[in-house]
Z-matrix of the N, CA and C atoms (Angstrom, degrees):
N
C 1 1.448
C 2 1.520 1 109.14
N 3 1.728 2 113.61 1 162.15
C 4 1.403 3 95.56 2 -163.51
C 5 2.029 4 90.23 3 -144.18
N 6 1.164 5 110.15 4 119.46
C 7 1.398 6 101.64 5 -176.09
C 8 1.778 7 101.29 6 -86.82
N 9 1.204 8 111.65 7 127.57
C 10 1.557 9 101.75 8 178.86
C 11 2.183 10 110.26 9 -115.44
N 12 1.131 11 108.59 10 123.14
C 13 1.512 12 110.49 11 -178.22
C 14 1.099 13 110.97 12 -128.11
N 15 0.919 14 114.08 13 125.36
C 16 1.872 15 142.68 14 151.69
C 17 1.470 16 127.92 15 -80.61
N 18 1.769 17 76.49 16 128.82
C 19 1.853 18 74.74 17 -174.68
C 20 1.468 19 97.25 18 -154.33
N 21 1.137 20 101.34 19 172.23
C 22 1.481 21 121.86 20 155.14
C 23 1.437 22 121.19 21 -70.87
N 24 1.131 23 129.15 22 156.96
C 25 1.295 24 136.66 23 138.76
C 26 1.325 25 121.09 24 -15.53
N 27 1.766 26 100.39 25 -89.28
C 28 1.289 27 122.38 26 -166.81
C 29 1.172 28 112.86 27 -84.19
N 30 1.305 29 138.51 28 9.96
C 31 1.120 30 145.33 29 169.42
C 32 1.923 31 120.90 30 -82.10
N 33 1.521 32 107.65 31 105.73
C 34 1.115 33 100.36 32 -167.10
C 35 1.592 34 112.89 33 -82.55
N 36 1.165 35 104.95 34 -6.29
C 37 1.966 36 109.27 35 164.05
C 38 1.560 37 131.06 36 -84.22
N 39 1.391 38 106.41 37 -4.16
C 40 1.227 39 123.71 38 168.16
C 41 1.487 40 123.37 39 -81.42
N 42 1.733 41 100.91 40 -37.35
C 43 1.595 42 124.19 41 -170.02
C 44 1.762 43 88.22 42 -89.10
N 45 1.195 44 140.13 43 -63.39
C 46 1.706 45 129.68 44 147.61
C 47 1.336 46 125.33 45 7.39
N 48 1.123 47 119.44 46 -63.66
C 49 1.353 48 156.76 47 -158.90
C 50 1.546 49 113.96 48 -71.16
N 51 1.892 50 90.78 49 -52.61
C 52 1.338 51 103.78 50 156.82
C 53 1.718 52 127.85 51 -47.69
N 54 1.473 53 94.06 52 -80.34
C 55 1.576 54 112.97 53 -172.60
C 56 1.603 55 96.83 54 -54.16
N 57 1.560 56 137.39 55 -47.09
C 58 1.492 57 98.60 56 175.18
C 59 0.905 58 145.46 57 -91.79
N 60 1.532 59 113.98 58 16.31
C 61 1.519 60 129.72 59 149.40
C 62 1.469 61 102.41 60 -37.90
N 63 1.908 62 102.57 61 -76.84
C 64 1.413 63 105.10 62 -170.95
C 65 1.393 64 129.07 63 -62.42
N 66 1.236 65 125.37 64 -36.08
C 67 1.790 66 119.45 65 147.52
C 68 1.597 67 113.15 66 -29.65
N 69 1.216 68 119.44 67 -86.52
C 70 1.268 69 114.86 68 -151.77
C 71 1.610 70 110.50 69 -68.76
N 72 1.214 71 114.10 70 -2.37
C 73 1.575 72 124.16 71 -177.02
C 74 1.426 73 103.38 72 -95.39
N 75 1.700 74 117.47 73 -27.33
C 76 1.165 75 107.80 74 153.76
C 77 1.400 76 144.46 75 -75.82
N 78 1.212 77 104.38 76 -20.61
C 79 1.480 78 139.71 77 -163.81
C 80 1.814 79 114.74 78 -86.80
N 81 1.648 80 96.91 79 -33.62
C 82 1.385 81 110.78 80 157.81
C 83 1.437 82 118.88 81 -109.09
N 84 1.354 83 123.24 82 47.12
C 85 1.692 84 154.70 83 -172.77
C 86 1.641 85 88.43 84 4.68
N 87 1.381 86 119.89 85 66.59
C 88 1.786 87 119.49 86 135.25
C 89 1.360 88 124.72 87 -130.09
N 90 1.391 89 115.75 88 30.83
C 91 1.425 90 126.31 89 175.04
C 92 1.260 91 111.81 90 -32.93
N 93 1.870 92 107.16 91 -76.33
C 94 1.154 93 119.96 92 150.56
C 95 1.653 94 136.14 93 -17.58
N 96 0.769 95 104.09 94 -12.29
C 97 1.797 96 124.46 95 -169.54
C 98 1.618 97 116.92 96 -120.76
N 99 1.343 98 106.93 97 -18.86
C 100 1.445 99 129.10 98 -176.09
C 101 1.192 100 110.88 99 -122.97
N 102 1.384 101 115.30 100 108.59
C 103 1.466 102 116.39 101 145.84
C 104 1.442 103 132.12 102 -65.90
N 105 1.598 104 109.03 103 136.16
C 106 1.767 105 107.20 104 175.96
C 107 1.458 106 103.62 105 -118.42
N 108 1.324 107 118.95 106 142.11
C 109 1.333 108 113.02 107 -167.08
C 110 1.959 109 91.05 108 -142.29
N 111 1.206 110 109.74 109 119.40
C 112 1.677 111 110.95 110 170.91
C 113 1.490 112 99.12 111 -118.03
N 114 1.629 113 95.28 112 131.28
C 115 1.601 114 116.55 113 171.53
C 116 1.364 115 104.55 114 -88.45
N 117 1.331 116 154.46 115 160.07
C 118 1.220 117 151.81 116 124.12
C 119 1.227 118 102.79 117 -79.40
N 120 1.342 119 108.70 118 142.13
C 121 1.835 120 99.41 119 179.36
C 122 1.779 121 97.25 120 -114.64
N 123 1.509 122 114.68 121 24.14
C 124 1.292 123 125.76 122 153.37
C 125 1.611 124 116.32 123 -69.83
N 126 1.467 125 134.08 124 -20.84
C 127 0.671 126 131.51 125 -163.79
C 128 1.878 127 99.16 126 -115.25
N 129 1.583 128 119.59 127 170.45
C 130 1.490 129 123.87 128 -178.25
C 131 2.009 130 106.61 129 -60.36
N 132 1.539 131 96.34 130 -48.89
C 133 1.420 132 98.87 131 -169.56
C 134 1.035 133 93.20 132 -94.68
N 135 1.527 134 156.01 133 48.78
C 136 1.292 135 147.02 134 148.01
C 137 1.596 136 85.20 135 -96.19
N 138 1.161 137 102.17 136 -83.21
C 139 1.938 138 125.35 137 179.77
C 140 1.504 139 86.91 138 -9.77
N 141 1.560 140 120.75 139 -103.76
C 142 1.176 141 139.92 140 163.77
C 143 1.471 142 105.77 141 21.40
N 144 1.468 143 112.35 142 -84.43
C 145 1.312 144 134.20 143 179.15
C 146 1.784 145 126.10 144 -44.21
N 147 1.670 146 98.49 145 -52.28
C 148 1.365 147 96.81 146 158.93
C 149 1.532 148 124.34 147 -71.98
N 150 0.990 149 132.95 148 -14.11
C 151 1.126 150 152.05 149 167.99
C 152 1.666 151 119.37 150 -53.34
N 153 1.004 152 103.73 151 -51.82
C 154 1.746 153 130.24 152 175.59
C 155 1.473 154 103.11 153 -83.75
N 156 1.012 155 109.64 154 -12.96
C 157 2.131 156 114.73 155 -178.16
C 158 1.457 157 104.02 156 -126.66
N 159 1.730 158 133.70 157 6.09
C 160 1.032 159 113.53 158 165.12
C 161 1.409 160 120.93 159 83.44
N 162 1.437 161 116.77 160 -5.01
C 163 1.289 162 122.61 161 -155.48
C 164 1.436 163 100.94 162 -87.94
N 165 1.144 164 112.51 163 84.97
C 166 1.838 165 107.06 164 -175.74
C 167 1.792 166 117.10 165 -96.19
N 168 1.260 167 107.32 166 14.93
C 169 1.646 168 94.44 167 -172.37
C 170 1.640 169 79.23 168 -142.65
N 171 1.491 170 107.40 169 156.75
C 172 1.453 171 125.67 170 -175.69
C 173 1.082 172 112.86 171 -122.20
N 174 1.517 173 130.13 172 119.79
C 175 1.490 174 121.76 173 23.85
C 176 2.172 175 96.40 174 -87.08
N 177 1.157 176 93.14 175 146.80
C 178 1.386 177 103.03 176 164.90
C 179 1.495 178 131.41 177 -150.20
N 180 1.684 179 87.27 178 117.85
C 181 1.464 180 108.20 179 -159.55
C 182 1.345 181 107.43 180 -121.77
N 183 1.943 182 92.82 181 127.15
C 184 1.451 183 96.47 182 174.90
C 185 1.442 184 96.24 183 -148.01
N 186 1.905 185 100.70 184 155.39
C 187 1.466 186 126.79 185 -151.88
C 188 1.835 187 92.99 186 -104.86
N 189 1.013 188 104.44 187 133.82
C 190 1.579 189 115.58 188 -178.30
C 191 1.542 190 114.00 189 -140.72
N 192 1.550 191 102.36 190 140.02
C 193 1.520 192 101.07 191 -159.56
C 194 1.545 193 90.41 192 -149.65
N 195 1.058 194 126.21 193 121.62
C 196 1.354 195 145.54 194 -155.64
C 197 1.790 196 122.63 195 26.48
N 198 1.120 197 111.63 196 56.30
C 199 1.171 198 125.42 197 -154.48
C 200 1.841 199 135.76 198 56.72
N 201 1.305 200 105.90 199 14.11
C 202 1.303 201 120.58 200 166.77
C 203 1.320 202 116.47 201 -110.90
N 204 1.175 203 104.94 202 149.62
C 205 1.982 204 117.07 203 -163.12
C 206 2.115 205 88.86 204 -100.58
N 207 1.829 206 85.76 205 114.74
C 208 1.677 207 87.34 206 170.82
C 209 1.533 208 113.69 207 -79.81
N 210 1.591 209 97.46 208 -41.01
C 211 1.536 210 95.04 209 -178.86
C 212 1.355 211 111.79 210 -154.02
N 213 1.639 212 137.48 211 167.47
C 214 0.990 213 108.64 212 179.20
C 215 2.151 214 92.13 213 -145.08
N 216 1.468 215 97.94 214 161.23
C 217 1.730 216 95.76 215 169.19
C 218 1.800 217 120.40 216 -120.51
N 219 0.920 218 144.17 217 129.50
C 220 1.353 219 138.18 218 -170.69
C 221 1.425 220 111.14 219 -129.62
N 222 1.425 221 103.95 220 115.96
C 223 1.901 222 106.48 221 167.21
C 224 1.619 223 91.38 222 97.90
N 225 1.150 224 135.26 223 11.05
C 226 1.543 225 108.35 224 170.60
C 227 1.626 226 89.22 225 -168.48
N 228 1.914 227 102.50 226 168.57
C 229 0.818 228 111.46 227 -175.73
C 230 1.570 229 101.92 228 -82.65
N 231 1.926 230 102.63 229 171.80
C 232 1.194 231 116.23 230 -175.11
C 233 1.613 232 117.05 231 -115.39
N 234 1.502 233 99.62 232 113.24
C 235 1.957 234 96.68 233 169.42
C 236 1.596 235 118.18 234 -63.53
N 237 1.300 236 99.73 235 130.93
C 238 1.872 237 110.97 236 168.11
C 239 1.437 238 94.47 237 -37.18
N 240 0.966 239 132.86 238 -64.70
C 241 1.669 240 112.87 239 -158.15
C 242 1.190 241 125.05 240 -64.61
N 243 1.798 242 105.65 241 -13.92
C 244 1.491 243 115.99 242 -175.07
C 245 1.860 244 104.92 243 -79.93
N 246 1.353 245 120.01 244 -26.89
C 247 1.612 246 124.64 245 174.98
C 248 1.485 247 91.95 246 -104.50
N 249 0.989 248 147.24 247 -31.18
C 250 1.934 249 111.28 248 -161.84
C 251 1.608 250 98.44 249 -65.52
N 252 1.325 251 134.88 250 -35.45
C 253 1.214 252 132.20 251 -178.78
C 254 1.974 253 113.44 252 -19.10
N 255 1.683 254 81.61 253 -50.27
C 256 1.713 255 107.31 254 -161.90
C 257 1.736 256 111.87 255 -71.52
N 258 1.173 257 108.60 256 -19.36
C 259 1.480 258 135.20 257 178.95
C 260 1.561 259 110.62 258 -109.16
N 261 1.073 260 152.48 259 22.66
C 262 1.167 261 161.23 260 141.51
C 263 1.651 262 129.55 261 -24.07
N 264 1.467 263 99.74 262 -64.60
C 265 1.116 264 128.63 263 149.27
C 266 1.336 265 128.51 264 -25.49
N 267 1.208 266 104.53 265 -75.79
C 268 1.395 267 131.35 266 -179.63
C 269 2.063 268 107.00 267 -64.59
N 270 1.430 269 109.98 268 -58.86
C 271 1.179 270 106.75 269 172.82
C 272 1.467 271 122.23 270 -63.14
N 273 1.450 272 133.37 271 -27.85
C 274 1.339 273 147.35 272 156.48
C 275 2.054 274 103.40 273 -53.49
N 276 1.075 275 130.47 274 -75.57
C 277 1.064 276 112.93 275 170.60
C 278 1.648 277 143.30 276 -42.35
N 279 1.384 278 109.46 277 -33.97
C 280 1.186 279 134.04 278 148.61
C 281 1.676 280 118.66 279 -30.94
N 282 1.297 281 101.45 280 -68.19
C 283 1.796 282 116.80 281 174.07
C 284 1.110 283 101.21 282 -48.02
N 285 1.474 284 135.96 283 -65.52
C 286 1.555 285 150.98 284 -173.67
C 287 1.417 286 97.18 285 -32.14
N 288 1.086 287 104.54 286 -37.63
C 289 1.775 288 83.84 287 -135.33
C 290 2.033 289 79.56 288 -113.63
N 291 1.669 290 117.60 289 -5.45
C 292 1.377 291 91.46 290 165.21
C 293 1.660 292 106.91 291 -97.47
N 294 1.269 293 100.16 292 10.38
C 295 1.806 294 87.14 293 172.74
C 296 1.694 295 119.98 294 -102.36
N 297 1.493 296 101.39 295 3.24
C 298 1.648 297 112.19 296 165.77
C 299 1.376 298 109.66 297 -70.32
């Protein structure tokens, strides 16, 4: 799975957005299992990138799982409860296999 976010620079809800991806992806041990990927769309291939993903409002975050987009959020931040849904899976297997 591949978390993809867009942001600005100067945007301190974008850079947010980031780090609790990676907390709670650590926190429910599939970091490893999850990709996080932040575009700046300050830069040509950020722009570029959101561009090709539609991502027109900042922060914009969308969840991708074998190259299909499950869901995505634009213009605001995101509650843990609104993505762990999407990771379920992944955190359920996880448990399995630390209680072997």
């Amino acid at each position: 799975m591949v978390v993809k976010i867009f942001g600005k620079d100067s945007c301190d809800v974008c850079k947010s957005m980031q780090e609790k991806f990676k907390i709670f992806l650590e926190h429910w041990n599939i970091a490893g299992r999850v990709e996080v990927k932040y575009h700046s769309i300050d830069t040509v291939d950020g722009l570029a990138e959101a561009a090709l993903q539609d991502a027109t409002n900042v922060p914009a975050i969308i969840i991708e799982k074998g190259g299909q987009e499950l869901i995505r959020w634009q213009g605001r931040a995101v509650e843990s409860k609104e993505f762990k849904p999407h990771f379920e899976s992944l955190i359920k297997e996880g448990s399995l296999n630390l209680n072997k």
